[in-house]
C-alpha positions, 0 to 999 in steps of 0.5 A: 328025701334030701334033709339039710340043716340050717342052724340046727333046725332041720328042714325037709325039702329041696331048694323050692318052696319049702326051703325058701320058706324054711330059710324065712323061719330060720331068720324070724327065729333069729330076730325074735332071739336078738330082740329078746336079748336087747329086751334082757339087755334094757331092763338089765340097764334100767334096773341098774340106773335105778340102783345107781340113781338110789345109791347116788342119792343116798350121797348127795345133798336131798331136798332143802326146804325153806322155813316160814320164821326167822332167827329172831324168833326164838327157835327150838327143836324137838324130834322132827319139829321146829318151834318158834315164838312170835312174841304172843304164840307158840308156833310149830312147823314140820321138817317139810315147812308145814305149819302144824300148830299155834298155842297163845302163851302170852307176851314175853314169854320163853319156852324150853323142849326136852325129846318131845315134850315143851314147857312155856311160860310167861310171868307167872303162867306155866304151860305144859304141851306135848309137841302135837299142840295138846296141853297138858298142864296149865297153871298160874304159880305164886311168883314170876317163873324164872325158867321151867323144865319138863321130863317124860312124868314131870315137871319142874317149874323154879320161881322166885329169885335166882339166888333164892326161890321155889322149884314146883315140880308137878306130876303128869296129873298136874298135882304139886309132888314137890316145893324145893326151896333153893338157898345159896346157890345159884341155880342154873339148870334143871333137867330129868332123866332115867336111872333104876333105883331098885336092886332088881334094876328092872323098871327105871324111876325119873330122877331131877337134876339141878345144877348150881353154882354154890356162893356160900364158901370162899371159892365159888363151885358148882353143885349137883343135886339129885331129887326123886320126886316125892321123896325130896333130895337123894343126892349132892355132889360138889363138881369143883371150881371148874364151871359146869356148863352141860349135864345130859343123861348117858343113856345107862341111867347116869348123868355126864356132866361137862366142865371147862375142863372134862367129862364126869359121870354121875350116878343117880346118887351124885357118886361119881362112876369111873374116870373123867375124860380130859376136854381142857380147851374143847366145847362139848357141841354134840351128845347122841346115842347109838344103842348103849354107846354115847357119841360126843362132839367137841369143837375148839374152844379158841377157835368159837371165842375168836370168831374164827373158822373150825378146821378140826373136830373132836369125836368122841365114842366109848373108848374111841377119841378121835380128831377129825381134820375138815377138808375146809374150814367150817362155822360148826359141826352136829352129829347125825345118825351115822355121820359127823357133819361140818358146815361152811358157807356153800358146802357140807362135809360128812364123815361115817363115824367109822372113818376118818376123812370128810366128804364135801357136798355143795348146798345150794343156799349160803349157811351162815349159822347152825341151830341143830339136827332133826330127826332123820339125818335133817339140819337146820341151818340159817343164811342171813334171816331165813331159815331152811332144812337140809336133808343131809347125805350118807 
């Protein structure tokens, strides 16, 4: 018997019947295995499409949302929400626009937000709320509230005159812990934040701050203050002639305070730790955390007084100053999660915070102001009246 074979198959058999049909199988097994490997093939490119479509939106401008208020409305952020006050309530809408909450705080009323807590007042009524809409606190003080702060377990409520009033500060159960009175200083700021005071260092204890411009000598000086409260004051610190215009927590249990002229860190107790950063013709605009390292974005003074359009930065992180040229010029700059962002009219420009140059991203709408950054990389920004939420790229 003849054997031949046909690409590596052998086939018994002459050139009749059986050859023929060995011929025939010979050819399906060929296009069965060309038609598997344009099976391979085109799921090989559609996976591909789908991770460059993935990373291609990972560095564009995502989904921009318009917001049902206006700037006249006075808005505030907290984490991931946007507030705004209608001049009788309260308003909360999410990230998305969707309205979440409504709480009546009265007429001519103001409200301040620390992380995700709020305090609103209006004459002598406080309200305290977290950002879900619950009250926790509500109350009418003795006198007109002239402004109010709120921490994670307290908060602290300044009546009275500017110059000469009461701070309250009230604990989460709404009991009265401390009156503190305030004479010869102007005060300008309350605020909390977090610092060990034991020697072990293990559980952390909330500490007050307050902030003031003393009138009582020759020359003018702003004043820190430190209070614990239930134990009144613990510390005092005279910050110099140079206005202070800016304390936020440094993360590590330590107040940064901004001056017209540099960055100072204060402990709990007022005392001043390690060296001072030189900012003189600089605005702190920006402050976030990454872990344990402190990122500080700063905008030229001159160019903000003027009016003008910013075409620089100043980045601050650890030992790291870098200044950062925009591609453009730009109205302002907020930090994102891994990325400084510069706003012009029609485009938005970001840079990682490891690199040096900024990536132009075209915006759909013209940005005419900046109010801040939510969580998840999310900025919300103005065109004329209107309002809108962009989800920002890289």
């Amino acid at each position: 018997m003849n054997r031949k074979r046909t690409n590596g198959w052998y086939m018994a058999g002459s050139e009749g019947s059986d050859g023929k049909k060995g011929r025939r199988s010979g050819r399906l097994r060929r296009r069965f295995f060309a038609l598997l490997v344009l099976l391979i093939a085109g799921f090989a490119a559609f996976f591909l499409y789908r991770q460059l479509s993935e990373d291609r939106g990972r560095t564009e401008i995502g989904r921009v949302t318009r917001v049902a208020t206006t700037l006249k409305q006075q808005i505030r952020l907290t984490n991931d929400r946007i507030l705004f006050y209608d001049g009788a309530t309260l308003h909360c809408v999410s990230a998305t626009g969707n309205a979440e909450w409504s709480y009546q705080v009265g007429a001519n009323a103001d409200y301040s937000v620390n992380g995700n807590r709020i305090a609103a007042w209006s004459g002598n009524d406080i309200y305290i709320m977290n950002d879900r809409g619950r009250l926790i606190y509500n109350n009418s003080m003795e006198d007109v509230i002239q402004f109010a702060s709120v921490g994670e377990e307290f908060a602290a409520v300044f009546t009275g005159e500017i110059d000469s009033g009461i701070v309250t500060v009230i604990n989460s159960d709404g009991q009265t812990v401390d009156k503190i009175s305030i004479d010869n200083l102007t005060l300008l700021n309350i605020g909390f934040f977090k610092a060990a005071t034991s020697a072990s260092g293990t559980q952390k204890t909330e500490i007050m701050w307050v902030l003031g411009i003393n009138t009582t000598g020759t020359v003018i000086e702003t004043e820190l203050q430190t209070y614990q409260p239930g134990r009144l004051s613990i510390g005092r610190t005279n910050l110099g002639e140079h206005l202070a215009y800016r304390v936020f927590d440094d993360g590590n249990g330590n107040l940064s305070v901004v001056t017209t002229r540099e960055i100072q860190h204060y402990n709990y107790r007022g005392v001043l730790q390690g060296d001072s950063t030189l900012i003189y013709g600089y605005i702190a605009e920006d402050v976030k955390w990454d872990g344990f390292r402190q990122m500080t974005l700063l905008l030229p003074e001159s160019d903000i007084e003027r009016g003008m359009r910013i075409g620089s930065v100043r980045f601050l992180s650890g030992t790291l100053d870098r200044m950062l040229r925009l591609p453009g010029e730009c109205m302002d700059a907020r930090l994102g999660s891994r990325c400084v962002y510069a706003f012009g009219p029609r485009e938005v420009y970001a840079c990682r915070f490891e690199d040096t140059t900024f990536t132009p991203f075209a915006v759909p709408i013209t940005i005419t102001g900046v109010i801040g950054m939510l969580s998840g990389n999310r900025a919300v920004v103005t065109s004329d009246n209107d309002i809108y939420v962009i989800e920002m790229p890289m």
